[in-house]
Every structure is written in C-alpha cells, then in structure tokens.
mmCIF file of the C-alpha atoms, coordinates in Angstrom:
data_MODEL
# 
_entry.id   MODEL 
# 
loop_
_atom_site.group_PDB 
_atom_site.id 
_atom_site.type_symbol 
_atom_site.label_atom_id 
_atom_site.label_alt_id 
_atom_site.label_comp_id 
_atom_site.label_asym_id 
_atom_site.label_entity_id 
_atom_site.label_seq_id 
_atom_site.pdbx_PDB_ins_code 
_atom_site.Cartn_x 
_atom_site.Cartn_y 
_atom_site.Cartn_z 
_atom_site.occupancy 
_atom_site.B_iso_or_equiv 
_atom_site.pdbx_formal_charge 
_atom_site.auth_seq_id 
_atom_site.auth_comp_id 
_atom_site.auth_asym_id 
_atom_site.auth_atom_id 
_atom_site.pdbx_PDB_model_num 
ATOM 1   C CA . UNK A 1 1   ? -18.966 -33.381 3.073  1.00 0.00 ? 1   UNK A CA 1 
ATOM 2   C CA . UNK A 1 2   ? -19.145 -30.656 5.702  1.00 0.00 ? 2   UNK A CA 1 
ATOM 3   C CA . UNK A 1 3   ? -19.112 -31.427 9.234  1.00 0.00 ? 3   UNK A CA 1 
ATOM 4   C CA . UNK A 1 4   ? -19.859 -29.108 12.601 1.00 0.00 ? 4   UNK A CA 1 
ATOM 5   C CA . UNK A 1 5   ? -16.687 -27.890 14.416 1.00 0.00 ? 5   UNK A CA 1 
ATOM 6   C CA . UNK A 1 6   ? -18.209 -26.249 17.902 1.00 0.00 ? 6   UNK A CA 1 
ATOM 7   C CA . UNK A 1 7   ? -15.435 -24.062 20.010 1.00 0.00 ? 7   UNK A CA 1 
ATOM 8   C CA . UNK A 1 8   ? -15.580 -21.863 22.226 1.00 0.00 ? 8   UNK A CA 1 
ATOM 9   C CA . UNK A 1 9   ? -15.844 -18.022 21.186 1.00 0.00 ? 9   UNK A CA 1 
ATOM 10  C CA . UNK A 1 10  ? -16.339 -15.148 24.136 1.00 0.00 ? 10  UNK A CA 1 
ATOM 11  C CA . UNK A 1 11  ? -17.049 -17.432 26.511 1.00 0.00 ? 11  UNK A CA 1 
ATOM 12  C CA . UNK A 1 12  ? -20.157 -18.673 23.858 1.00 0.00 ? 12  UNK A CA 1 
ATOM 13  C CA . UNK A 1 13  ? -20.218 -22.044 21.829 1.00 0.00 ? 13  UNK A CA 1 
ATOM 14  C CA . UNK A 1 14  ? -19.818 -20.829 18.418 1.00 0.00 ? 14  UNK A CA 1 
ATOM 15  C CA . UNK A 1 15  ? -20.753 -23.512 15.221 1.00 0.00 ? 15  UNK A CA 1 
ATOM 16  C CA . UNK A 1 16  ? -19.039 -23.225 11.942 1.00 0.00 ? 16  UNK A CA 1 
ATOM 17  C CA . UNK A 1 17  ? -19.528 -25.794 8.887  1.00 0.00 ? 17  UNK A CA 1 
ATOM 18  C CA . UNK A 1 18  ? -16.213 -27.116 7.915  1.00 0.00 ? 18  UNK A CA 1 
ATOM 19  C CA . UNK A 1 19  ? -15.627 -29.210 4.451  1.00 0.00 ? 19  UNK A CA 1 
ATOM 20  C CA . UNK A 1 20  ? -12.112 -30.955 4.490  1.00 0.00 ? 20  UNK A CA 1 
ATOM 21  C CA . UNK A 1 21  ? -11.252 -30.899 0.971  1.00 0.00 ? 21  UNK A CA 1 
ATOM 22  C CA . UNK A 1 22  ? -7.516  -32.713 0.959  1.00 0.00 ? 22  UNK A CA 1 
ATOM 23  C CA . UNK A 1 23  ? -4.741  -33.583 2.509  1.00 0.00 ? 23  UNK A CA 1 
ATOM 24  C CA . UNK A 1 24  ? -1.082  -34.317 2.213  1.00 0.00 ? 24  UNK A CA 1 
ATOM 25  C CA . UNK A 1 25  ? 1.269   -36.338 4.727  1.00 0.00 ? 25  UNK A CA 1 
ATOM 26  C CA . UNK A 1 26  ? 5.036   -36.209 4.386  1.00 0.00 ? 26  UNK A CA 1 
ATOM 27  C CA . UNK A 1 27  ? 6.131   -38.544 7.080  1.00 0.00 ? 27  UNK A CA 1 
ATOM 28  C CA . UNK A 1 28  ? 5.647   -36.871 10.331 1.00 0.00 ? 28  UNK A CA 1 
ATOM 29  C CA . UNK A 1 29  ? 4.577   -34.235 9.198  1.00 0.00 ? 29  UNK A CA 1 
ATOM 30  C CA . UNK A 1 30  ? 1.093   -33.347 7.329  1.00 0.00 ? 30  UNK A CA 1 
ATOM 31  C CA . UNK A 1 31  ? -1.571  -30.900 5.897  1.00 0.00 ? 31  UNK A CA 1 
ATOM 32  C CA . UNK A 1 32  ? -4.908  -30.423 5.873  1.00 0.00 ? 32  UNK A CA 1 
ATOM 33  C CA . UNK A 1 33  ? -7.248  -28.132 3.360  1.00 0.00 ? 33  UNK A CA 1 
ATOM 34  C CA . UNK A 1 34  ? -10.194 -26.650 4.427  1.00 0.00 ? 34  UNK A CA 1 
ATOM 35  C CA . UNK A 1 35  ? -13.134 -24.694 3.596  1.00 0.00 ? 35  UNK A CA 1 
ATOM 36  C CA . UNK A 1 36  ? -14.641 -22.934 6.669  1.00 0.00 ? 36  UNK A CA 1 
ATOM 37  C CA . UNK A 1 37  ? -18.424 -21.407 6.459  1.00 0.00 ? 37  UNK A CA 1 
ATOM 38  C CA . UNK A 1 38  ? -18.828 -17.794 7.887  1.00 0.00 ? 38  UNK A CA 1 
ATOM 39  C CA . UNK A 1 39  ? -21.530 -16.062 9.250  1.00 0.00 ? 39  UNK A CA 1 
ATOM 40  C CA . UNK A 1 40  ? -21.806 -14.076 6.128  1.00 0.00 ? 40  UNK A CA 1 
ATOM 41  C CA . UNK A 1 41  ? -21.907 -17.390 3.918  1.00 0.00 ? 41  UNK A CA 1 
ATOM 42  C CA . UNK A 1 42  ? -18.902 -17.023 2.812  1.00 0.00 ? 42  UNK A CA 1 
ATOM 43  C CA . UNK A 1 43  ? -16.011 -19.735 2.568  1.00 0.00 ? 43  UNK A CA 1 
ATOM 44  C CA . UNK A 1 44  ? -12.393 -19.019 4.330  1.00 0.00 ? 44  UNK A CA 1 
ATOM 45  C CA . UNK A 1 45  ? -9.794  -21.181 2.815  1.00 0.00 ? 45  UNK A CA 1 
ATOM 46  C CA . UNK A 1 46  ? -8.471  -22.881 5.882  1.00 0.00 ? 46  UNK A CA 1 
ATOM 47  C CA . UNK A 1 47  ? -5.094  -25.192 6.335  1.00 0.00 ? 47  UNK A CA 1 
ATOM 48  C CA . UNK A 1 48  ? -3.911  -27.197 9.523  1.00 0.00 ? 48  UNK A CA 1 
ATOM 49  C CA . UNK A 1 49  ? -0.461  -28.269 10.013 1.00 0.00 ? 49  UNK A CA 1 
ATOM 50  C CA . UNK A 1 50  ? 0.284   -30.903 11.763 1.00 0.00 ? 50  UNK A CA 1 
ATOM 51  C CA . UNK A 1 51  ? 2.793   -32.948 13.305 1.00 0.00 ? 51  UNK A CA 1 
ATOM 52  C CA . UNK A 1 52  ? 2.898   -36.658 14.188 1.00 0.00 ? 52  UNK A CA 1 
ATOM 53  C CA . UNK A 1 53  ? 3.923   -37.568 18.021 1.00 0.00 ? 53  UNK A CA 1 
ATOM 54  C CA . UNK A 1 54  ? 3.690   -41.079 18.412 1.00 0.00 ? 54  UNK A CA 1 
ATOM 55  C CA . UNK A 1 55  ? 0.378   -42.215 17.390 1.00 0.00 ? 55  UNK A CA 1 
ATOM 56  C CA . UNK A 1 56  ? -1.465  -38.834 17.825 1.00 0.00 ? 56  UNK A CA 1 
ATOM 57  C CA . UNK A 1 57  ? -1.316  -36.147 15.438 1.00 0.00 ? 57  UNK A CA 1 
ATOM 58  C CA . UNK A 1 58  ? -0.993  -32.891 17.087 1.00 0.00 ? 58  UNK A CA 1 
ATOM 59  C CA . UNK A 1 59  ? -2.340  -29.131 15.072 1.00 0.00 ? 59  UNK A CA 1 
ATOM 60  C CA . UNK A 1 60  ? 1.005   -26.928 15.528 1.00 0.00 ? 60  UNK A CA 1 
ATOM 61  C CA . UNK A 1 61  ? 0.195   -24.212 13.159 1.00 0.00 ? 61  UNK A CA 1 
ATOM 62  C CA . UNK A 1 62  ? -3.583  -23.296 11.060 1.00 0.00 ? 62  UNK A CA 1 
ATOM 63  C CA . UNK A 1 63  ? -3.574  -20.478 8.378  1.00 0.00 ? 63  UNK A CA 1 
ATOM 64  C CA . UNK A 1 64  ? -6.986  -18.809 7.478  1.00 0.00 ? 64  UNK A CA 1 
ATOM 65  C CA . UNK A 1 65  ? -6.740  -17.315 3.990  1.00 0.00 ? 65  UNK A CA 1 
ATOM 66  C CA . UNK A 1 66  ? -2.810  -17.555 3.848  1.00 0.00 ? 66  UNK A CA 1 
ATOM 67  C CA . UNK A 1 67  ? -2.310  -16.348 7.433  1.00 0.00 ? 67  UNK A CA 1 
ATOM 68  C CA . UNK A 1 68  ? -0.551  -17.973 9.656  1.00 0.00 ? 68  UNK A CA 1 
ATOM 69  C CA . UNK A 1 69  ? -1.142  -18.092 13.305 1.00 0.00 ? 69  UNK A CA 1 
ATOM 70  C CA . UNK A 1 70  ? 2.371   -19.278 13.987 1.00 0.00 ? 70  UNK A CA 1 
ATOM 71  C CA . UNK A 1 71  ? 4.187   -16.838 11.390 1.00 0.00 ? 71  UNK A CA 1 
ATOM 72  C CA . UNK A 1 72  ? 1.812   -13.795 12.923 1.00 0.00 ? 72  UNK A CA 1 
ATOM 73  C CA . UNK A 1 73  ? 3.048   -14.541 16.798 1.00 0.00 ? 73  UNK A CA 1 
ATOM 74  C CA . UNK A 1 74  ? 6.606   -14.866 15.307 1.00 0.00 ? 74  UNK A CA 1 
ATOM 75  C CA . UNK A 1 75  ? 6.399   -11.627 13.520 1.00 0.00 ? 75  UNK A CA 1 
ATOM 76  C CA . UNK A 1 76  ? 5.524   -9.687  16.687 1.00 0.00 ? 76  UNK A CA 1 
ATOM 77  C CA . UNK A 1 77  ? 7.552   -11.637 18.767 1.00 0.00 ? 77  UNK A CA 1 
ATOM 78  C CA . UNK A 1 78  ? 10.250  -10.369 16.337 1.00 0.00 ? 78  UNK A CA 1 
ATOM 79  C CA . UNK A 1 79  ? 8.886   -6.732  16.962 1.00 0.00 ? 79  UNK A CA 1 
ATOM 80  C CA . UNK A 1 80  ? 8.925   -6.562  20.858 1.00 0.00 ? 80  UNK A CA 1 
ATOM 81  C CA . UNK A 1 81  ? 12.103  -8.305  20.593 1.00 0.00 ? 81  UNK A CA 1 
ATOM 82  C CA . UNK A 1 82  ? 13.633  -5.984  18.750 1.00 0.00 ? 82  UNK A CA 1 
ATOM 83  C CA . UNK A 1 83  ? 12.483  -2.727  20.262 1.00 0.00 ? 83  UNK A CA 1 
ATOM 84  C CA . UNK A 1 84  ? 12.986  -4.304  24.439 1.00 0.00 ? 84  UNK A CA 1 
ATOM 85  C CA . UNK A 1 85  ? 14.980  -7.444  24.011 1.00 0.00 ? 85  UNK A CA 1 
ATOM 86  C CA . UNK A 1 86  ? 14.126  -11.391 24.560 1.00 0.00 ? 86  UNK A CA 1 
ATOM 87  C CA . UNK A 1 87  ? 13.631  -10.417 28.232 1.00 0.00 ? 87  UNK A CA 1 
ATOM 88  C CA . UNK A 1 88  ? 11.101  -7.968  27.813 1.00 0.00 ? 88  UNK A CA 1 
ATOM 89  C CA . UNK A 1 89  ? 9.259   -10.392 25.576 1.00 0.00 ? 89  UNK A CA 1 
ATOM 90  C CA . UNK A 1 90  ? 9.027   -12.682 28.217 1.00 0.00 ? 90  UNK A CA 1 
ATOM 91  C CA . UNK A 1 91  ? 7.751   -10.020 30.545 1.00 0.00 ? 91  UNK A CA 1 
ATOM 92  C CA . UNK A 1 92  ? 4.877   -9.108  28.375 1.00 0.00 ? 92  UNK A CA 1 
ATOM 93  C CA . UNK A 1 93  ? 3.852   -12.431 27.699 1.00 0.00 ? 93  UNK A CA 1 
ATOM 94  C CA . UNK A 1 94  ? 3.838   -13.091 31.524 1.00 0.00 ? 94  UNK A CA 1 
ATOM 95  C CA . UNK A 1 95  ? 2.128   -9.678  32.260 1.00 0.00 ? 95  UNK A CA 1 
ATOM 96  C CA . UNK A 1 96  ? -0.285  -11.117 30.124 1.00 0.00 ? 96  UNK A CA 1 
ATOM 97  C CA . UNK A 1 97  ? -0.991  -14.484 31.080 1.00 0.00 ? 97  UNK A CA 1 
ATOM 98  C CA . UNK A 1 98  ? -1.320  -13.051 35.164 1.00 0.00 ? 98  UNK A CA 1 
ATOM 99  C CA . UNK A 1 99  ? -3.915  -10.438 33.492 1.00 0.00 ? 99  UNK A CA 1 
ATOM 100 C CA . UNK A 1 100 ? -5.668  -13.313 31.821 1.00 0.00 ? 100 UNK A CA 1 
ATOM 101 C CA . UNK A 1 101 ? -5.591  -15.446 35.331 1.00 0.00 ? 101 UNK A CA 1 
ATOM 102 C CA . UNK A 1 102 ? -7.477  -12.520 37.158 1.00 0.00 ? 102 UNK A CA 1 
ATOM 103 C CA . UNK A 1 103 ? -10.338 -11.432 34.903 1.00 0.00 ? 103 UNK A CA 1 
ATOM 104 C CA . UNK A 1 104 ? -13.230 -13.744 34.366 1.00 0.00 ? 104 UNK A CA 1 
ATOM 105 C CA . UNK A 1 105 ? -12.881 -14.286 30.273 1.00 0.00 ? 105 UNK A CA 1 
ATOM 106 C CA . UNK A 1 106 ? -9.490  -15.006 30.979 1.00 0.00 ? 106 UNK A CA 1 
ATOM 107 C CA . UNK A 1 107 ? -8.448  -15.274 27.246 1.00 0.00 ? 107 UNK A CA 1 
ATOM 108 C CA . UNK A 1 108 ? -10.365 -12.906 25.549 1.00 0.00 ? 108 UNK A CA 1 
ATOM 109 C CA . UNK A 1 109 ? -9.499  -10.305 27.915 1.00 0.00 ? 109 UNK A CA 1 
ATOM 110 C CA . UNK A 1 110 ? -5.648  -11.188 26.424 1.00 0.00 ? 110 UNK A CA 1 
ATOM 111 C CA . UNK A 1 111 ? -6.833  -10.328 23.604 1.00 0.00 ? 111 UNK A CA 1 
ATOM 112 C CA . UNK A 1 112 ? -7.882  -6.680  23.867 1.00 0.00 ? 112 UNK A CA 1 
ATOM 113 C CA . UNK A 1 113 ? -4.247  -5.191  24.865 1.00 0.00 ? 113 UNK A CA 1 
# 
C-alpha cells in the first residue's frame, strides 16, 4: 500500500508516495522500512527509528539509502569539534539558528552555509 506523506520543502508543499514495507519493535525502541517514490520514479530505501515515550512514539533518527541523519550531524559535529572545540560548536550552531531567525526561509537559508 502506498500512502501520501506532504511536508514542507522551500517553503512549498512537496508530495512523495511512501509504501511501509515492515517493521520491527524491540521494547521501546522500534523500526520502520520504507520505500519512498522520487521525482524521477525511482524508489529510496527509507528507515525511521523510533523511540517510545509514554504512549507516543517519537522519529529520533531516519536513514535514506543507509544514511543516517543522526550519524551525518554527529560526524560533523565531530569535525568542528575537533578543529575549534565543543565551544565553538556551540557558536556555529547558534550563529546559525540567529541567521535562520532573520531571513524569511528561515531553515533553508541554514542550509546553504
């Protein structure tokens, strides 16, 4: 079955066919597989990994095609942390977020430094 997952892309609603193809839940914690349509009709092998607080299940980390979101910011966290230092990191990211605040797109603006 493939279902309609609308987000917000660019400041544009964006529309991609999802199929959920399995799952696997080891207490608290829990998978999902995916199979995301592109634009290009293609498929992107997508996974969500979530964890259970209470009686909602929150999305912590999503890989596309064996990436990881959460291993990619870790790995250049890892970077700026080791050429500046756990302060500087903190700077950027704060740099950042006040850049975001000011421009209209906000996010995607983020995006392109």
């Amino acid at each position: 079955m493939w279902v309609s997952v609308r987000e917000r892309v660019h400041g544009r609603r964006a529309t991609a066919p999802v199929q959920f193809v399995g799952e696997s839940v080891d207490g608290d914690f829990a998978a999902v597989q995916a199979r995301v349509a592109t634009r290009r009709g293609q498929e992107a092998a997508v996974i969500f990994r979530l964890h259970r607080r209470g009686e909602r299940w929150l999305i912590y980390d999503l890989s596309v095609e064996g990436i990881s979101l959460v291993g990619n910011y870790r790995a250049q966290f890892d970077q700026i942390i080791q050429r500046a230092s756990y302060q500087g990191l903190v700077a950027r990211i704060k740099q950042r977020l006040a850049d975001a605040a000011l421009k209209p797109d906000g996010v995607a603006a983020a995006r392109r430094k």
